[in-house]
PyMOL Python script that loads the backbone (N, CA, C, O; Angstrom):
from pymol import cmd

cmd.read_pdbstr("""\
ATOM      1  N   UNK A   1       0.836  -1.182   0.000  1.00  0.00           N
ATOM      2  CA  UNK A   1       0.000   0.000   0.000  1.00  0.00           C
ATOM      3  C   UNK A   1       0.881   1.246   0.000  1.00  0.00           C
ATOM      4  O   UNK A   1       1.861   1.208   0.744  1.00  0.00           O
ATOM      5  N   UNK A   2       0.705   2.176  -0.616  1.00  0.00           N
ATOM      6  CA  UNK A   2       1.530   3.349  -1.044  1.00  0.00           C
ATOM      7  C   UNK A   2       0.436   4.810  -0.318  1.00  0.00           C
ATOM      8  O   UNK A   2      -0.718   5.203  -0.489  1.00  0.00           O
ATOM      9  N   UNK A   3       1.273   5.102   0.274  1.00  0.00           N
ATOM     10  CA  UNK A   3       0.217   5.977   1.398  1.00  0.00           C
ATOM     11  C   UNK A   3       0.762   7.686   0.290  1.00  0.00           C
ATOM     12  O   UNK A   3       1.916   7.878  -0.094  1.00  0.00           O
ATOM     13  N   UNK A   4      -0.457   8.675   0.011  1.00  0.00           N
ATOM     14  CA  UNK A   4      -0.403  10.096  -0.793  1.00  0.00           C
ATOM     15  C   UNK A   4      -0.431  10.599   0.091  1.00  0.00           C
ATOM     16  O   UNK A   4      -1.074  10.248   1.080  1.00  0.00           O
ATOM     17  N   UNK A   5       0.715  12.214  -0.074  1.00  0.00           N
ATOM     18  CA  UNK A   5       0.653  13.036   0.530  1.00  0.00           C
ATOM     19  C   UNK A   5       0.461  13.967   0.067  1.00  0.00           C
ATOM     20  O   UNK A   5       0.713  13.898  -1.136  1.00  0.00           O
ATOM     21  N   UNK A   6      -0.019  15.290   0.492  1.00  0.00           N
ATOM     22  CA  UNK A   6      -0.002  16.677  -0.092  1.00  0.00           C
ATOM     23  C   UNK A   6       0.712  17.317   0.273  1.00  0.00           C
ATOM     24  O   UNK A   6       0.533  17.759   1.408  1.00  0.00           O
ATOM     25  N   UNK A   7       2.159  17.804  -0.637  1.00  0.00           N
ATOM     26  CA  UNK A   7       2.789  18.802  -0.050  1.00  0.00           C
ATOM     27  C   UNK A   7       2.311  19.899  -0.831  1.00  0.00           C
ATOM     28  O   UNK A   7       1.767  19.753  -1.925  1.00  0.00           O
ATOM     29  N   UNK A   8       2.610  21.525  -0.001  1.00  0.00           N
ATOM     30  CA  UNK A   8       2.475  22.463  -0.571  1.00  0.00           C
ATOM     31  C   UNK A   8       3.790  23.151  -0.799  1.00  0.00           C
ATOM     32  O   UNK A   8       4.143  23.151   0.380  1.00  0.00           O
ATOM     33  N   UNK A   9       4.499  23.572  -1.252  1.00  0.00           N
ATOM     34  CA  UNK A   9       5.126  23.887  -1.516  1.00  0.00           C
ATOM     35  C   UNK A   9       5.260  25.425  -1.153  1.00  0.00           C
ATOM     36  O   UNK A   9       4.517  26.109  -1.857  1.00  0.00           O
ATOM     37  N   UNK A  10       6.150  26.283  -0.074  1.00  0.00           N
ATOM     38  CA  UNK A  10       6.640  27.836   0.190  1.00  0.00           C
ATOM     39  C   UNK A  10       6.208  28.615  -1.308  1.00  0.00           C
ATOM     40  O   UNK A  10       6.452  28.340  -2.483  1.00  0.00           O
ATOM     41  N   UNK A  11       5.508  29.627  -0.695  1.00  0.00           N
ATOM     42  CA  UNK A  11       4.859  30.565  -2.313  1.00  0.00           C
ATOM     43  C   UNK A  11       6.225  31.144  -2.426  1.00  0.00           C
ATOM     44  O   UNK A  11       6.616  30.426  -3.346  1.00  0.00           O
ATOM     45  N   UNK A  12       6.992  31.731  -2.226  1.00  0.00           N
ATOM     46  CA  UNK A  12       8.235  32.221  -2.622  1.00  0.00           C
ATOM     47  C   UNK A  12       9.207  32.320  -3.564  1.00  0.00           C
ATOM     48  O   UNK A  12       9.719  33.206  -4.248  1.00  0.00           O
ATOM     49  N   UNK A  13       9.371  30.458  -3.299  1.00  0.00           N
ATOM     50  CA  UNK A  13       9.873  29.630  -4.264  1.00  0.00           C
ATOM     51  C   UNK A  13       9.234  28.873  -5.111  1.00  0.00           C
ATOM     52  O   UNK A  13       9.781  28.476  -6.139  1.00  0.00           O
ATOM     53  N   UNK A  14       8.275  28.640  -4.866  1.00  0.00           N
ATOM     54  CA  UNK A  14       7.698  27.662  -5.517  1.00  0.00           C
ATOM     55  C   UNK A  14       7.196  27.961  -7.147  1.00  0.00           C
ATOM     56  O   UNK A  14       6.849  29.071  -7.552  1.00  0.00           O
ATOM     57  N   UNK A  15       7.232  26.969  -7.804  1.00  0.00           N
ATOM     58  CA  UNK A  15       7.480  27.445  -9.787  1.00  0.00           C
ATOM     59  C   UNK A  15       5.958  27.856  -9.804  1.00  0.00           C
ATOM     60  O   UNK A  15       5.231  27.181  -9.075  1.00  0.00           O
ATOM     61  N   UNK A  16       5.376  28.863 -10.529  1.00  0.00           N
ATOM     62  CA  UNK A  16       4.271  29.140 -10.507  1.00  0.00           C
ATOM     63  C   UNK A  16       3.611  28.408 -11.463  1.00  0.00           C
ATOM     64  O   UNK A  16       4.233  28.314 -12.521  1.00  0.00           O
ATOM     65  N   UNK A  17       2.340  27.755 -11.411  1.00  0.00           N
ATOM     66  CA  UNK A  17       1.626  27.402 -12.291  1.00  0.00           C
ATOM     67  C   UNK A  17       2.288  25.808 -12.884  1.00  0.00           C
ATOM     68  O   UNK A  17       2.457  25.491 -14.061  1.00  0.00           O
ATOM     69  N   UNK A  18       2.579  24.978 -11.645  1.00  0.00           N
ATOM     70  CA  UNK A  18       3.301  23.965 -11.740  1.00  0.00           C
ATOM     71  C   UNK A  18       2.612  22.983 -11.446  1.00  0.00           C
ATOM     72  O   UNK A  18       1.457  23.340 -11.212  1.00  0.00           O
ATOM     73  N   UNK A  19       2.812  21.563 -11.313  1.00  0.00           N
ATOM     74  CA  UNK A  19       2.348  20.676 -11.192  1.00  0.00           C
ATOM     75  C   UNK A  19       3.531  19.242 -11.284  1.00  0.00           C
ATOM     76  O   UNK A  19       4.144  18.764 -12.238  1.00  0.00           O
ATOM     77  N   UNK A  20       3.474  18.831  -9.627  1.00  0.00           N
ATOM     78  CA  UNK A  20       4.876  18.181  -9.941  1.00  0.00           C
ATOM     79  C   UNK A  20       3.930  16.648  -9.415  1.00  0.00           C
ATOM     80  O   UNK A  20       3.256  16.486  -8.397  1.00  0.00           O
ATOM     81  N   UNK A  21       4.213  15.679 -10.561  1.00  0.00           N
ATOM     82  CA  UNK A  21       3.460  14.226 -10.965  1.00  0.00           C
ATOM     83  C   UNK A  21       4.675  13.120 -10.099  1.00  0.00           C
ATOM     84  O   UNK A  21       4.488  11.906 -10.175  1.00  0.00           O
ATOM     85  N   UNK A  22       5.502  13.494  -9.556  1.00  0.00           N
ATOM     86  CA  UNK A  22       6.640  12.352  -8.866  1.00  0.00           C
ATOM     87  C   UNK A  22       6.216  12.016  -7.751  1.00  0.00           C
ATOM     88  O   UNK A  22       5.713  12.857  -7.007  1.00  0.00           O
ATOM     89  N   UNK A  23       6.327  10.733  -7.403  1.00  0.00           N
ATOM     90  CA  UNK A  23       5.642  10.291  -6.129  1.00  0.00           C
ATOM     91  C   UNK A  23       6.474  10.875  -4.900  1.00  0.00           C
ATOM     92  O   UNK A  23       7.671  11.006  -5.153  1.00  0.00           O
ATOM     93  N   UNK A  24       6.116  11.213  -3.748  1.00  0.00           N
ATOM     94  CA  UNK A  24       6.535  11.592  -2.902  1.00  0.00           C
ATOM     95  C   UNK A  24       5.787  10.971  -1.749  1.00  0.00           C
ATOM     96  O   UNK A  24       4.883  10.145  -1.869  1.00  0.00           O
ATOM     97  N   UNK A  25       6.381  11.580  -0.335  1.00  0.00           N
ATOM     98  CA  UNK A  25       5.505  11.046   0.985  1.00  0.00           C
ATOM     99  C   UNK A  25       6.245  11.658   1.937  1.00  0.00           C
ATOM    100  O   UNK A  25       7.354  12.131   1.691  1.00  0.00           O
ATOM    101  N   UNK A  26       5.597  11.701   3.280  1.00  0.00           N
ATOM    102  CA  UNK A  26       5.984  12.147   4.499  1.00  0.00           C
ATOM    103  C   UNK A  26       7.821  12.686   4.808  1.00  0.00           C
ATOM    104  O   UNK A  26       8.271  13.727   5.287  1.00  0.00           O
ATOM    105  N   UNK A  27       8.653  11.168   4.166  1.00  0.00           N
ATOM    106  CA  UNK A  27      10.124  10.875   4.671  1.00  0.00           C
ATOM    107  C   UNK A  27      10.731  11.853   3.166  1.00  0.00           C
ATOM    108  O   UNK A  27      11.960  11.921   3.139  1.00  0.00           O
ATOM    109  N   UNK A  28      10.001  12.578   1.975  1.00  0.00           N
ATOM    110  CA  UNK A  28      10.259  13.302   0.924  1.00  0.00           C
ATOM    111  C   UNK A  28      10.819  14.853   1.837  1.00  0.00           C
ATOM    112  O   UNK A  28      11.681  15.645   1.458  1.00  0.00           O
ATOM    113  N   UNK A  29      10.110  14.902   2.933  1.00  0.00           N
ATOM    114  CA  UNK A  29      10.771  15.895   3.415  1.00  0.00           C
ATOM    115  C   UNK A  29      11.638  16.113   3.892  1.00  0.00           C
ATOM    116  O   UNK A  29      12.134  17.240   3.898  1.00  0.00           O
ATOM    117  N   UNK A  30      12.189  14.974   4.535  1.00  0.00           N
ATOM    118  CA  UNK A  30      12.901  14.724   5.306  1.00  0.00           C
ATOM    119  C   UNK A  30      13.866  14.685   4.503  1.00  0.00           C
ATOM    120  O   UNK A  30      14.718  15.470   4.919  1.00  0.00           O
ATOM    121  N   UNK A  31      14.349  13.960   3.133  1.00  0.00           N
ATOM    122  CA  UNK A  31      15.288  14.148   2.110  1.00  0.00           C
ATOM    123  C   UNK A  31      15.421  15.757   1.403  1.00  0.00           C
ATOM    124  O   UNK A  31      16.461  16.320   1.061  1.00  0.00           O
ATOM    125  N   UNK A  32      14.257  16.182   1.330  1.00  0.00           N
ATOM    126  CA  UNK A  32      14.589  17.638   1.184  1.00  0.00           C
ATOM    127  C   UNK A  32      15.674  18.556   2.013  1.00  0.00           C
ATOM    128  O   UNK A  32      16.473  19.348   1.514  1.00  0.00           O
ATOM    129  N   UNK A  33      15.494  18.239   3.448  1.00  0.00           N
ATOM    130  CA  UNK A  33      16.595  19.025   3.891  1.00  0.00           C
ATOM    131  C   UNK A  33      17.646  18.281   4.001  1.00  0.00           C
ATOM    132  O   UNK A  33      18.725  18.832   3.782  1.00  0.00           O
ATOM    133  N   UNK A  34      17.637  17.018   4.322  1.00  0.00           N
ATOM    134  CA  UNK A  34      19.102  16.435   4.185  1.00  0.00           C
ATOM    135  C   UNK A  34      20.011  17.144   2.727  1.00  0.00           C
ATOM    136  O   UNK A  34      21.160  17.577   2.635  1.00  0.00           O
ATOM    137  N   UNK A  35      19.066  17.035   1.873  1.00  0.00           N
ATOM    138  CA  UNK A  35      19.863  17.264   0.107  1.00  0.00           C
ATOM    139  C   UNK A  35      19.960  18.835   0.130  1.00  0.00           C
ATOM    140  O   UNK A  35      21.083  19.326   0.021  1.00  0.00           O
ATOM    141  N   UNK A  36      19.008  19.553   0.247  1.00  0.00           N
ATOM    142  CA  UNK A  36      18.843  21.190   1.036  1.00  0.00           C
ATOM    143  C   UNK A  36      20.519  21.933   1.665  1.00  0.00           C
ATOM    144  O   UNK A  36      21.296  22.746   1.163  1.00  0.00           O
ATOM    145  N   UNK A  37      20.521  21.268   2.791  1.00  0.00           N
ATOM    146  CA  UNK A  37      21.774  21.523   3.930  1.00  0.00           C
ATOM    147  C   UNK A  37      22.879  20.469   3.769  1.00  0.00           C
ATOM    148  O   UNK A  37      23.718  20.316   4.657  1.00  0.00           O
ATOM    149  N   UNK A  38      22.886  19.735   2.628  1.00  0.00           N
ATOM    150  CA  UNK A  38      24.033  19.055   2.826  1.00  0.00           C
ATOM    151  C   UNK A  38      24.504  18.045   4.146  1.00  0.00           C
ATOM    152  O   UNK A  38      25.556  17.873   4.762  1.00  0.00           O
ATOM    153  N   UNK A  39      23.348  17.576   4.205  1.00  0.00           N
ATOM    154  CA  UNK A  39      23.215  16.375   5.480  1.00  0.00           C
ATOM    155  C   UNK A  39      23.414  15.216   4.947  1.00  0.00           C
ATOM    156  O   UNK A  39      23.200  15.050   3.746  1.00  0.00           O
ATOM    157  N   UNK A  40      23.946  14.015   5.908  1.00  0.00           N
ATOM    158  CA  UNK A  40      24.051  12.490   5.529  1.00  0.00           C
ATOM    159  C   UNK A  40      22.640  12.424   5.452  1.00  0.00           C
ATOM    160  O   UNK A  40      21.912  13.319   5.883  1.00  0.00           O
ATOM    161  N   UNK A  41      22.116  11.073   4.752  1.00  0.00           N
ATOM    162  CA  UNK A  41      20.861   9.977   4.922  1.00  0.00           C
ATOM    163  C   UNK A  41      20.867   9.728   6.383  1.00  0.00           C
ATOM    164  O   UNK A  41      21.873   9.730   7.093  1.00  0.00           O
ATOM    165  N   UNK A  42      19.567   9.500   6.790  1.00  0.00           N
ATOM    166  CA  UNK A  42      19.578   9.082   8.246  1.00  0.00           C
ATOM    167  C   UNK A  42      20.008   7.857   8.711  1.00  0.00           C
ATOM    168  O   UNK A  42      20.660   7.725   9.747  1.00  0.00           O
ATOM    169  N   UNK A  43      19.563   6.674   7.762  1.00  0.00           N
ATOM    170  CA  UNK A  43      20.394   5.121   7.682  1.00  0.00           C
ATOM    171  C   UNK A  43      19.485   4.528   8.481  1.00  0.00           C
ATOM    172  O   UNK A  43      18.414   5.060   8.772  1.00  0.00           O
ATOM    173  N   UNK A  44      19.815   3.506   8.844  1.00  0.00           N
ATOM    174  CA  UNK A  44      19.217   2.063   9.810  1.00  0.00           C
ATOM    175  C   UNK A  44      17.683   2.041   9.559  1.00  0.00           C
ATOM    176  O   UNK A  44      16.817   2.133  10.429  1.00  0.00           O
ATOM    177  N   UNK A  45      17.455   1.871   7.927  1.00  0.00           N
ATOM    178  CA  UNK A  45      16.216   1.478   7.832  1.00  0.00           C
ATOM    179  C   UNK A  45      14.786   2.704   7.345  1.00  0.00           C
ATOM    180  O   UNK A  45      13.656   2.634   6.863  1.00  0.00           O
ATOM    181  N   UNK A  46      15.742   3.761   7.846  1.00  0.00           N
ATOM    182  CA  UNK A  46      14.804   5.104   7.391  1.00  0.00           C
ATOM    183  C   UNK A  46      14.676   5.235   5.729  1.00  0.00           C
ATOM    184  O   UNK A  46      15.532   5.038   4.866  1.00  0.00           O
ATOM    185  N   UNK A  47      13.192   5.668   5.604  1.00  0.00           N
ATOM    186  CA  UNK A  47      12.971   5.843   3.909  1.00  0.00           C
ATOM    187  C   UNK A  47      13.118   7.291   3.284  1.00  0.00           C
ATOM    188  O   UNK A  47      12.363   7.733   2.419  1.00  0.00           O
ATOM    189  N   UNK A  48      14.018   7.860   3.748  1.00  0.00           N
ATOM    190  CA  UNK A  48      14.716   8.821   3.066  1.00  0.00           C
ATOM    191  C   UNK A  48      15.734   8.600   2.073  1.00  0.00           C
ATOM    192  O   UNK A  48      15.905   9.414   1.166  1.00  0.00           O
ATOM    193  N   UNK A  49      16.404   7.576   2.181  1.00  0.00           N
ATOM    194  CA  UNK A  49      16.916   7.195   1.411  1.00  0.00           C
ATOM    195  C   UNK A  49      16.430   6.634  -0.155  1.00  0.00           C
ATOM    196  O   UNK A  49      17.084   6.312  -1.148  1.00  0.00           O
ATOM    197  N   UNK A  50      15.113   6.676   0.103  1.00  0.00           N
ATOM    198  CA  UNK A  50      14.487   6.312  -1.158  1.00  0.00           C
ATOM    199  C   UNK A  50      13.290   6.974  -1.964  1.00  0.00           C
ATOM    200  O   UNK A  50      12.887   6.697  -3.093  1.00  0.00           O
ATOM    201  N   UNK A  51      12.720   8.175  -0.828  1.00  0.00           N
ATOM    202  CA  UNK A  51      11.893   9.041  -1.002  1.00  0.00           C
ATOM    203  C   UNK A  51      12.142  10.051  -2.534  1.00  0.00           C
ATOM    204  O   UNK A  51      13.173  10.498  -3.038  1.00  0.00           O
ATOM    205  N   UNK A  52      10.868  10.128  -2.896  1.00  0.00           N
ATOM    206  CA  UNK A  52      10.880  11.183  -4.092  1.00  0.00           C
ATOM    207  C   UNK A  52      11.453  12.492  -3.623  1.00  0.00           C
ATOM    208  O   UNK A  52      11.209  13.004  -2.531  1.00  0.00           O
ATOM    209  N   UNK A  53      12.128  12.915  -4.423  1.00  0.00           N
ATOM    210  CA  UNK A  53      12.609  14.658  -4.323  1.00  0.00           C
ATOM    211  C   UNK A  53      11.562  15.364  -3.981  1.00  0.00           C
ATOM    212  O   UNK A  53      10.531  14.778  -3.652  1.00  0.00           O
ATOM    213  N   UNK A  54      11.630  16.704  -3.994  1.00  0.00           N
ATOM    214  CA  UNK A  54      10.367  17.648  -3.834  1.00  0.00           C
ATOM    215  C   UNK A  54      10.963  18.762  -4.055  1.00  0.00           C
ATOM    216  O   UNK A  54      10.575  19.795  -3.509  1.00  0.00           O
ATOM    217  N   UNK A  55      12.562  18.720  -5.341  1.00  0.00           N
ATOM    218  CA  UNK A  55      13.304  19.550  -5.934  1.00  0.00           C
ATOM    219  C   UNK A  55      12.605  20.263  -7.143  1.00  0.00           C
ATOM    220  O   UNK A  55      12.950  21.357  -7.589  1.00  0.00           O
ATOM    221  N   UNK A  56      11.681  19.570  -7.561  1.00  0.00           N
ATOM    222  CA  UNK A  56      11.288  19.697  -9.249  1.00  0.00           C
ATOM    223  C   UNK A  56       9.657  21.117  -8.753  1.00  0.00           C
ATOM    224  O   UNK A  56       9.232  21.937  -9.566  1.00  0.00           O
ATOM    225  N   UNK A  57       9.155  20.972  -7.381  1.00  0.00           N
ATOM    226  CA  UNK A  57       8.426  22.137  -6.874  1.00  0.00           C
ATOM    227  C   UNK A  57       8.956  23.584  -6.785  1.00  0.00           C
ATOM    228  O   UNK A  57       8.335  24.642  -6.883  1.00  0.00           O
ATOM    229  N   UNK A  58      10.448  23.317  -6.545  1.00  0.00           N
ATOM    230  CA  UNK A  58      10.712  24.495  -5.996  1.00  0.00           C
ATOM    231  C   UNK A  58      11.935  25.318  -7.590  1.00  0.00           C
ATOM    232  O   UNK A  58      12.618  24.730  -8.429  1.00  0.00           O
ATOM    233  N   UNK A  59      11.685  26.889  -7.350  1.00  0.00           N
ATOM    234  CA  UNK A  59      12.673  27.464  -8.137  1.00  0.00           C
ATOM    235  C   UNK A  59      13.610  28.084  -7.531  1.00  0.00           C
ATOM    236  O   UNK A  59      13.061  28.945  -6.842  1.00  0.00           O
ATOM    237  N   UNK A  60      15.031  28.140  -7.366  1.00  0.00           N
ATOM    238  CA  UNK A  60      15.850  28.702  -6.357  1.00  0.00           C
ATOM    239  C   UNK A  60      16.501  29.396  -7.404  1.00  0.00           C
ATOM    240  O   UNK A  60      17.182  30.216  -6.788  1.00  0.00           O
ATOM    241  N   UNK A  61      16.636  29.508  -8.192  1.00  0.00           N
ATOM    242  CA  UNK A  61      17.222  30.391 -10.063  1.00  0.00           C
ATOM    243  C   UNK A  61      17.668  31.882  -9.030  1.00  0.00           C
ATOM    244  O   UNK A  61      18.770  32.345  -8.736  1.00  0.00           O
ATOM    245  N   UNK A  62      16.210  32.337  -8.669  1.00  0.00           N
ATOM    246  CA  UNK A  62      16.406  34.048  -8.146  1.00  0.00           C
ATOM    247  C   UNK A  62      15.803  34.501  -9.376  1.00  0.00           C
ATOM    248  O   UNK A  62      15.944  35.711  -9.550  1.00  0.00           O
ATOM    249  N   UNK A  63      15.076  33.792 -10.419  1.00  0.00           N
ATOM    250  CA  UNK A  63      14.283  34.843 -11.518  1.00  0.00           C
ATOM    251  C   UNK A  63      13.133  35.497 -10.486  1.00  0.00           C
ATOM    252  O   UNK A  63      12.978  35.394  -9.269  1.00  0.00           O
ATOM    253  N   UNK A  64      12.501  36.116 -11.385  1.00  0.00           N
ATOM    254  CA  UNK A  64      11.011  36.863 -10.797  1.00  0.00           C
ATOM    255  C   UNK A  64      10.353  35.737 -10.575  1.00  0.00           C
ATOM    256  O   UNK A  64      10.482  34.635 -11.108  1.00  0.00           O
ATOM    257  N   UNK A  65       9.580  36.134  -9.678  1.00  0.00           N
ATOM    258  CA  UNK A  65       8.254  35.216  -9.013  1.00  0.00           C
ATOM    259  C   UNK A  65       7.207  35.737  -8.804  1.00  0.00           C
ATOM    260  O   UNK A  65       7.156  36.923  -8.477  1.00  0.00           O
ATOM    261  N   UNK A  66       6.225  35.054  -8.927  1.00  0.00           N
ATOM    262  CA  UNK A  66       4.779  35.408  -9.212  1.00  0.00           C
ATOM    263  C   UNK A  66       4.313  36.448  -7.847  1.00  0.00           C
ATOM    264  O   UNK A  66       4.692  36.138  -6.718  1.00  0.00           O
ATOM    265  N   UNK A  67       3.769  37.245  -7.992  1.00  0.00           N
ATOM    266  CA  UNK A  67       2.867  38.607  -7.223  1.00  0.00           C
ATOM    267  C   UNK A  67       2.026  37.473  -6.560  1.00  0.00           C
ATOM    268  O   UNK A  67       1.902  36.445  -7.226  1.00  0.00           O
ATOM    269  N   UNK A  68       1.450  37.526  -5.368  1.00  0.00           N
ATOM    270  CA  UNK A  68       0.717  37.489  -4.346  1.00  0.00           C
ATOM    271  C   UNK A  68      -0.979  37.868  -5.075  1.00  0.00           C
ATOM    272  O   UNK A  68      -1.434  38.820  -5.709  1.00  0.00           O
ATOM    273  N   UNK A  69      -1.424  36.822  -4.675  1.00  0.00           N
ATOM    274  CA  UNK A  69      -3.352  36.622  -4.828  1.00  0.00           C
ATOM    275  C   UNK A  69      -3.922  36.685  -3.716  1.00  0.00           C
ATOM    276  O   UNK A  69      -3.569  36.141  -2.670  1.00  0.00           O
ATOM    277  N   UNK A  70      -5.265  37.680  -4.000  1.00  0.00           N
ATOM    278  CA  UNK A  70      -5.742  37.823  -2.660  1.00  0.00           C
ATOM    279  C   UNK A  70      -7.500  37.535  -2.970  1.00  0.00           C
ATOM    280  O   UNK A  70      -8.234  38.202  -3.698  1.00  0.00           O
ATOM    281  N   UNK A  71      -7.753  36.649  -2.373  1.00  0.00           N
ATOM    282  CA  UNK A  71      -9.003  35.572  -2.768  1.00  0.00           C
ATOM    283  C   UNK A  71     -10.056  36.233  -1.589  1.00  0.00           C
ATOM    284  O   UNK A  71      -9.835  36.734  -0.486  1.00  0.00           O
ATOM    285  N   UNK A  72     -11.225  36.003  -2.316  1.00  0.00           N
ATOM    286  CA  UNK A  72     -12.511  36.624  -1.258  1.00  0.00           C
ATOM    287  C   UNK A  72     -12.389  35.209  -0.452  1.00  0.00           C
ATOM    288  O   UNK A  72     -12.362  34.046  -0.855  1.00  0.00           O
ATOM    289  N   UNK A  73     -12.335  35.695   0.647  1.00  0.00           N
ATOM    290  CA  UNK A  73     -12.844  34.474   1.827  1.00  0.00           C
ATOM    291  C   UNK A  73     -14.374  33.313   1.937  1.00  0.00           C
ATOM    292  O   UNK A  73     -14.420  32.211   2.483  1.00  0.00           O
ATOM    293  N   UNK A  74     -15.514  34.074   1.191  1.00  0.00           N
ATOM    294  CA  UNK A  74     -16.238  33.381   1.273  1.00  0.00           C
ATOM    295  C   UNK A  74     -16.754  32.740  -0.265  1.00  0.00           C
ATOM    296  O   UNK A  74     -17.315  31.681  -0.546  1.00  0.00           O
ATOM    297  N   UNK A  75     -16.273  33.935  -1.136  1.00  0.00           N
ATOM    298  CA  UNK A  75     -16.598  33.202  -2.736  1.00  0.00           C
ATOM    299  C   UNK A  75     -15.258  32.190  -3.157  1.00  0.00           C
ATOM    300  O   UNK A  75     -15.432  31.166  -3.817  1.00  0.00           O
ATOM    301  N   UNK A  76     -13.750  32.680  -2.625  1.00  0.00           N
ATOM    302  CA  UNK A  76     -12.894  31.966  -3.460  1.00  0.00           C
ATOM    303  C   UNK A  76     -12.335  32.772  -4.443  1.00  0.00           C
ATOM    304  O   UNK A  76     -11.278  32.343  -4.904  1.00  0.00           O
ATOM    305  N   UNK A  77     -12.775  33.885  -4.920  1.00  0.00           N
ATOM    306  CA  UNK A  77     -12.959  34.728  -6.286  1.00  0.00           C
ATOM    307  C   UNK A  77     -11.576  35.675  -6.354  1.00  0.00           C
ATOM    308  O   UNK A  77     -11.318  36.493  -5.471  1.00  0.00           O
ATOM    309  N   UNK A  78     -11.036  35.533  -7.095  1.00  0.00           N
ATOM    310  CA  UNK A  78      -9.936  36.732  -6.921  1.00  0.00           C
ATOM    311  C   UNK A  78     -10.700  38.409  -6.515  1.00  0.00           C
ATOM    312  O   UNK A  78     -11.688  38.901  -7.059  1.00  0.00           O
ATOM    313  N   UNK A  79      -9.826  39.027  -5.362  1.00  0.00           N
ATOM    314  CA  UNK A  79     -10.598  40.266  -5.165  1.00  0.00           C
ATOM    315  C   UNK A  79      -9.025  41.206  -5.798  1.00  0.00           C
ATOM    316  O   UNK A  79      -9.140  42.302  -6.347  1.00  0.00           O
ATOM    317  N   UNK A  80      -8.032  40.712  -5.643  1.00  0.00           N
ATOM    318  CA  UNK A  80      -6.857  41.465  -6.057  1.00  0.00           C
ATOM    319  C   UNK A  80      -5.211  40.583  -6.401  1.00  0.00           C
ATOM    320  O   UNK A  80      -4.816  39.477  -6.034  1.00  0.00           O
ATOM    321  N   UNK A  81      -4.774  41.298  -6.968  1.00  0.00           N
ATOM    322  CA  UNK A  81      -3.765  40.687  -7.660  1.00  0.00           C
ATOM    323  C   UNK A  81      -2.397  41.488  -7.295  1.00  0.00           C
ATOM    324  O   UNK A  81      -2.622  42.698  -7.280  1.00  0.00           O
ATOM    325  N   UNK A  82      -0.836  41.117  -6.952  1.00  0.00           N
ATOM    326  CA  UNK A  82       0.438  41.874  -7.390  1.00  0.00           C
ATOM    327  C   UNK A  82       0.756  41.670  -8.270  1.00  0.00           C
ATOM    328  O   UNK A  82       0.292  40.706  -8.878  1.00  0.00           O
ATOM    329  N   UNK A  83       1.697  42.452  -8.795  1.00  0.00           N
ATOM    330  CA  UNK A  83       2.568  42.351  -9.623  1.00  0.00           C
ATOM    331  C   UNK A  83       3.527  41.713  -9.066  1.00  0.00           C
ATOM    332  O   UNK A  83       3.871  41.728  -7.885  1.00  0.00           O
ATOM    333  N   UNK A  84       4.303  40.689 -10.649  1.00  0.00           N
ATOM    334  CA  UNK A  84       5.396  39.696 -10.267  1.00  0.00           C
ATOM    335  C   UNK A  84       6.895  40.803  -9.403  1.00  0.00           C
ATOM    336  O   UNK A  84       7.455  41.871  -9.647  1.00  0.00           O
ATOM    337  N   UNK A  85       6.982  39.764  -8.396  1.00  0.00           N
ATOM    338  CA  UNK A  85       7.853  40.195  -7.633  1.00  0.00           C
ATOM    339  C   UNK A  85       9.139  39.745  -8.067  1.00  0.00           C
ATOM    340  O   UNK A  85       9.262  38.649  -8.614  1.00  0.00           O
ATOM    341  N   UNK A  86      10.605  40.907  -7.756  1.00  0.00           N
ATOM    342  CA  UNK A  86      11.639  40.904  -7.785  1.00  0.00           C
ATOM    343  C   UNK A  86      12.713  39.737  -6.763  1.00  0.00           C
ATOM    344  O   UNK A  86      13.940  39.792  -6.851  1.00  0.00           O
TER     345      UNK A  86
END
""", "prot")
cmd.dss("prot")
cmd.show_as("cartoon", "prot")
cmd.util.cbc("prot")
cmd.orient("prot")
């Protein structure tokens, strides 16, 4: 049995208008910062060692990134928009 997770991904970084199809799970995070900070694998059995990335979500480039959405609370509806940020 293969247990789904939802990650969300930091608006900051994250590629706008993306959609990342690689399996991932809980211990995906846990390889994120190991690979992140330059950490060993945890070892003795932990599934970090085999976990999907959650590299292909994020953009660390430093291009522009998408402006900030600001959604009506009860429709959902865009009420306002930024401009792409520096």
């Amino acid at each position: 049995m293969v247990a789904a997770a939802s990650v969300r991904a930091s608006r900051c970084w994250a590629r706008p208008n993306f959609v990342d199809h690689r399996i991932t799970d809980q211990s995906s995070v846990v390889r994120f910062i190991e690979d992140n900070w330059g950490l060993p694998r945890i070892g003795n059995g932990s599934t970090d060692a085999i976990a999907g990335s959650l590299n292909g979500m994020f953009d660390f480039s430093g291009r522009t990134r998408s402006g900030r959405v600001f959604l009506d609370p009860t429709t959902g509806q865009i009420r306002a928009a930024d401009q792409n940020q520096d």
